[in-house]
C-alpha positions in Angstrom: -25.3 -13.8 44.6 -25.5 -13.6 40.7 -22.6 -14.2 38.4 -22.1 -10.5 37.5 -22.1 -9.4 41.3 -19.4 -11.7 41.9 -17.5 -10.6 39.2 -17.7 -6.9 40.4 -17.1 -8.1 44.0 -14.1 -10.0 42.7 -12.4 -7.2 40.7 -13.3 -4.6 43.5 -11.0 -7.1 45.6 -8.4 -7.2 43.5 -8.0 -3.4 42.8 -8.0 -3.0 46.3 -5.1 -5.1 46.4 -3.1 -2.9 44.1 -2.1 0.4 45.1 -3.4 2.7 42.2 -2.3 5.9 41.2 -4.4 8.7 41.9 -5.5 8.6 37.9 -6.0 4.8 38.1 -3.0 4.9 36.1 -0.2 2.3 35.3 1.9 0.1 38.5 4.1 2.0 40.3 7.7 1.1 42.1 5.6 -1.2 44.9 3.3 -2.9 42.8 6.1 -4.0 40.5 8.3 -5.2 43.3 5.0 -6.6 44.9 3.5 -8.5 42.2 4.4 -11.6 43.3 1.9 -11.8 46.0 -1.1 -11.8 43.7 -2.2 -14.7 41.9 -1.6 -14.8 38.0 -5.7 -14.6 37.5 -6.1 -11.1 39.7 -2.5 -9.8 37.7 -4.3 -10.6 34.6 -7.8 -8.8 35.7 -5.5 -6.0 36.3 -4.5 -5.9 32.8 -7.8 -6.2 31.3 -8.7 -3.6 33.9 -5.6 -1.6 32.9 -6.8 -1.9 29.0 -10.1 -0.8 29.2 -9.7 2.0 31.7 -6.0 3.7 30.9 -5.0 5.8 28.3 -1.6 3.9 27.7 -2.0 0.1 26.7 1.6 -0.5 27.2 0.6 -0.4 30.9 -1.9 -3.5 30.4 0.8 -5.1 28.8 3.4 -4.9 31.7 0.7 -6.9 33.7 0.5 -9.1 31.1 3.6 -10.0 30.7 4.4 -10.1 34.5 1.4 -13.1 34.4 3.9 -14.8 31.8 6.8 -14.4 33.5 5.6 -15.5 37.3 2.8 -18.1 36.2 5.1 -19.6 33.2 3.1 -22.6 31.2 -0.2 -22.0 33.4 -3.5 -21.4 31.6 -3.4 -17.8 32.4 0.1 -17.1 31.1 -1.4 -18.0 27.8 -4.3 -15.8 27.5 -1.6 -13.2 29.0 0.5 -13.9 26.0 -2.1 -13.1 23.3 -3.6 -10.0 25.3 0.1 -8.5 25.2 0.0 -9.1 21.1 -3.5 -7.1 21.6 -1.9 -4.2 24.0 0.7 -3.6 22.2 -1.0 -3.1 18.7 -3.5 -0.8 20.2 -0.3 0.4 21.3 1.4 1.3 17.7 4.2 -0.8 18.6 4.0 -3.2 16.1 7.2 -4.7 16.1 6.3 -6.0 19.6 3.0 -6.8 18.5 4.1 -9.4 15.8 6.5 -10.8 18.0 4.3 -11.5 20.9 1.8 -13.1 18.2 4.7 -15.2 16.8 5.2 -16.0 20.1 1.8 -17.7 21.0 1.9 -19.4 17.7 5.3 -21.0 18.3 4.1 -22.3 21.9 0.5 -22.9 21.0 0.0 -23.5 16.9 -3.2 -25.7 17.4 -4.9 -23.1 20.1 -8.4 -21.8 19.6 -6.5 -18.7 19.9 -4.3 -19.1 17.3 -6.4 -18.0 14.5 -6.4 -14.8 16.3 -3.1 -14.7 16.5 -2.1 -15.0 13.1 -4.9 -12.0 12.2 -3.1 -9.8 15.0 0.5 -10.8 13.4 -1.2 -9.8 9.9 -2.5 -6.6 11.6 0.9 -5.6 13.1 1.9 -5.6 9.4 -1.5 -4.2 7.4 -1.7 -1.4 9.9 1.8 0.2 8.5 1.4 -0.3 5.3 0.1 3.7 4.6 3.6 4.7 6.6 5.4 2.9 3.9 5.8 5.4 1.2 7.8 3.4 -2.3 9.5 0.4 0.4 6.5 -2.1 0.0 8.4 -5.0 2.0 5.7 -4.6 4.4 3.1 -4.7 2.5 4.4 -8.1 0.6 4.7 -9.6 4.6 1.0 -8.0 4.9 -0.4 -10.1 2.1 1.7 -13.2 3.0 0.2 -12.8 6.7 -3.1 -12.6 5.7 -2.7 -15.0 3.2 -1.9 -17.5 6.6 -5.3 -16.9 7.6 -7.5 -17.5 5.4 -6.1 -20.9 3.9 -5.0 -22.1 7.6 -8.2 -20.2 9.1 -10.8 -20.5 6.4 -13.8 -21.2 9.0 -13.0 -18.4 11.7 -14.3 -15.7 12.1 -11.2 -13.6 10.5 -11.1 -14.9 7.6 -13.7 -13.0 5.9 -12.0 -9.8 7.3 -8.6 -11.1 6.5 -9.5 -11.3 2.6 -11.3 -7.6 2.6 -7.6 -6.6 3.5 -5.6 -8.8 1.4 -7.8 -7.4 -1.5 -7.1 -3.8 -0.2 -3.2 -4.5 0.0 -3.3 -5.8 -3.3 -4.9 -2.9 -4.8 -2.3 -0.2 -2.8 0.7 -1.9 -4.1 -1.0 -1.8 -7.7 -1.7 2.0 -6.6 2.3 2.1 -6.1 3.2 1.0 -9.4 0.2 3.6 -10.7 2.4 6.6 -9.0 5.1 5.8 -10.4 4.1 5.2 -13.8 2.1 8.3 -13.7 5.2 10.3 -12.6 7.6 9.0 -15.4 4.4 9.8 -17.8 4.3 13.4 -16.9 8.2 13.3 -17.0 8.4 12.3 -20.5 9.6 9.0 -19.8 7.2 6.9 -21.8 8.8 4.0 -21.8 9.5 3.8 -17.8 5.6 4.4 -17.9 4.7 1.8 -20.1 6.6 -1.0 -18.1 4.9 0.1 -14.7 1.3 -0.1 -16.4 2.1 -3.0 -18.0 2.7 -4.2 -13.9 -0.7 -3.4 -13.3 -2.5 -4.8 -15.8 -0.3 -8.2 -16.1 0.2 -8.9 -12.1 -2.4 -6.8 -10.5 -5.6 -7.3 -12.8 -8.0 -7.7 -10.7 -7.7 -4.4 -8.8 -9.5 -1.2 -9.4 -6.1 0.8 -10.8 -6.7 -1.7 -14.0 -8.9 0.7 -15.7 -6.9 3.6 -15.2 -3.7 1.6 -16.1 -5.2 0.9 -19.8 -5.9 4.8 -20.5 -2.2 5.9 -19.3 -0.7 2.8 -21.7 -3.0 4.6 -24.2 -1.5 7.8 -23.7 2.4 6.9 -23.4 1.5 4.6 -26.4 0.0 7.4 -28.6 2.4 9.5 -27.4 5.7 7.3 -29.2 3.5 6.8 -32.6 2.9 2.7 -31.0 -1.0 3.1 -32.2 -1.5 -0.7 -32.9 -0.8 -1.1 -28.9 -2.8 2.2 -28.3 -5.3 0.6 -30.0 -5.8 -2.5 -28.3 -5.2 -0.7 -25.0 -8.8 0.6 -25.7 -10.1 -2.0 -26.9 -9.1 -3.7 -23.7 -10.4 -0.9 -21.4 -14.0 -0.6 -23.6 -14.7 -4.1 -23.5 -14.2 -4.3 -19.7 -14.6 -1.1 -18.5 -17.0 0.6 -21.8 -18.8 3.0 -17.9 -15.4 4.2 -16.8 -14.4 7.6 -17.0 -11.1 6.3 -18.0 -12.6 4.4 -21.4 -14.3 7.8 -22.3 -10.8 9.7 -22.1 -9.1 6.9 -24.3 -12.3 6.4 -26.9 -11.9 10.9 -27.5 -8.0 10.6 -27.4 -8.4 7.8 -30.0 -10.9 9.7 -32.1 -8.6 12.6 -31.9 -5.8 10.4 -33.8 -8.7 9.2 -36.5 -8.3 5.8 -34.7 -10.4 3.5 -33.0 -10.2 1.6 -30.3 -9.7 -2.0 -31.8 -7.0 -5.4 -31.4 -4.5 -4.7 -33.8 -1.3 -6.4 -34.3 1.0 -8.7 -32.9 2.5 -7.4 -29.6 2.0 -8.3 -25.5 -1.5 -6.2 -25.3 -2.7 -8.2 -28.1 -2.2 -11.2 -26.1 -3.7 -10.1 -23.1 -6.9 -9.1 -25.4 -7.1 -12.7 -27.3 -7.0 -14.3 -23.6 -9.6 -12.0 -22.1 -12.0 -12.8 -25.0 -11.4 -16.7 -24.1 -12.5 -15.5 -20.7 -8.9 -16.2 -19.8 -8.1 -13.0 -18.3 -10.5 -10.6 -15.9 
């Protein structure tokens, strides 16, 4: 018999074991009081069987945890334990998600697991970041998480994804400071402006809201008679960013004042424009 006939003839057994629902659904009354007369390998099949096939992961990852909590310490309970951090982030419940994750971490820190572990944990965070709105705590745990993995994970295979969302986080908490600086801009508030563009173009440099950043400091600049800073805003944007969109709004804006967009005096954009020619900045 090959391998993949057993492994049908096996799970066939063990669903027959279980009584299922008539939508294969999630383990009624008698399977939960009955559990215990399964061993923690056909419990676990159920869970994987339970993921793939219901429409509520949560009930995957009651089987899961009934594997942990009959077959304690046992090889299975273990791959149970990071399957439930799976189930319940396919689940939304991300609270639980982490927490199972931290979990398998705690018991098992040198695992072959663990890696993926520490990307779910990072996940559980990531994954709520849009459902934040101004609180960003999550998405400062986000980047710490994903920091985990890729200087304790550098060679697995989640590292590479791990730092396409660290970059990504990065860039929405730059966004952040962006909508806020844009608001108090429109408001009249050039000042509040300034100090959230400033933000972006001191701490979050390397994102893409840096170009766009540099034309609203132009603006709120131009707009309290600071042209030496509007200036050197420009001449910032043009020498890193002379394609954008955002460098041809400054350079007319500019033009319109009779000014041009050049390092001029002695203030904190000057500084940033004397390191970025020493290839100290960008």
């Amino acid at each position: 018999m090959t391998r993949s006939k057993i492994s049908a003839t096996f799970m066939a057994a063990v669903l027959a074991g279980f009584t299922l629902s008539a939508c294969g659904g999630g383990p009624s009354d008698a399977e939960k009081r009955n559990l215990e007369r399964f061993t923690a390998e056909e419990i676990y099949k159920r869970g994987e069987f339970e993921l793939e096939n219901s429409k509520k992961p949560e009930d995957a990852v009651f089987y899961f945890g009934e594997v942990e909590r009959l077959y304690p310490y046992s090889e299975w309970a273990k791959r149970a334990l990071i399957m439930q951090a799976y189930g319940y982030h396919r689940a939304q419940e991300y609270e639980e998600a982490r927490g199972a994750a931290q979990r398998f971490l705690d018991t098992y820190p040198g695992d072959a697991d663990a890696a993926y572990a520490q990307y779910l944990l990072a996940l559980s965070y990531y994954d709520q970041i849009d459902e934040v709105g101004r609180d960003q705590g999550l998405t400062f745990q986000a980047l710490q998480s994903l920091r985990e993995v890729i200087e304790r994970y550098p060679d697995s295979e989640y590292a590479r994804s791990a730092i396409l969302k660290f970059d990504l986080a990065f860039d929405h908490l730059a966004g952040k400071e962006m909508e806020i600086g844009r608001y108090y801009l429109k408001s009249g508030h050039y000042a509040a402006s300034i100090n959230r563009f400033r933000v972006v173009v001191e701490d979050y440099q390397t994102t893409s809201q840096t170009p766009e950043a540099l034309l609203r400091l132009v603006e709120a600049y131009l707009a309290l008679g600071l042209t030496d800073e509007a200036q050197t805003a420009g001449a910032i944007l043009g020498y890193n960013f002379q394609s954008s969109p955002f460098y041809d709004d400054a350079y007319r804006q500019l033009r319109g004042r009779g000014l041009s967009a050049e390092a001029k005096g002695d203030n904190w954009l000057n500084n940033v424009y004397r390191q970025m020619v020493q290839g100290k900045w960008l």
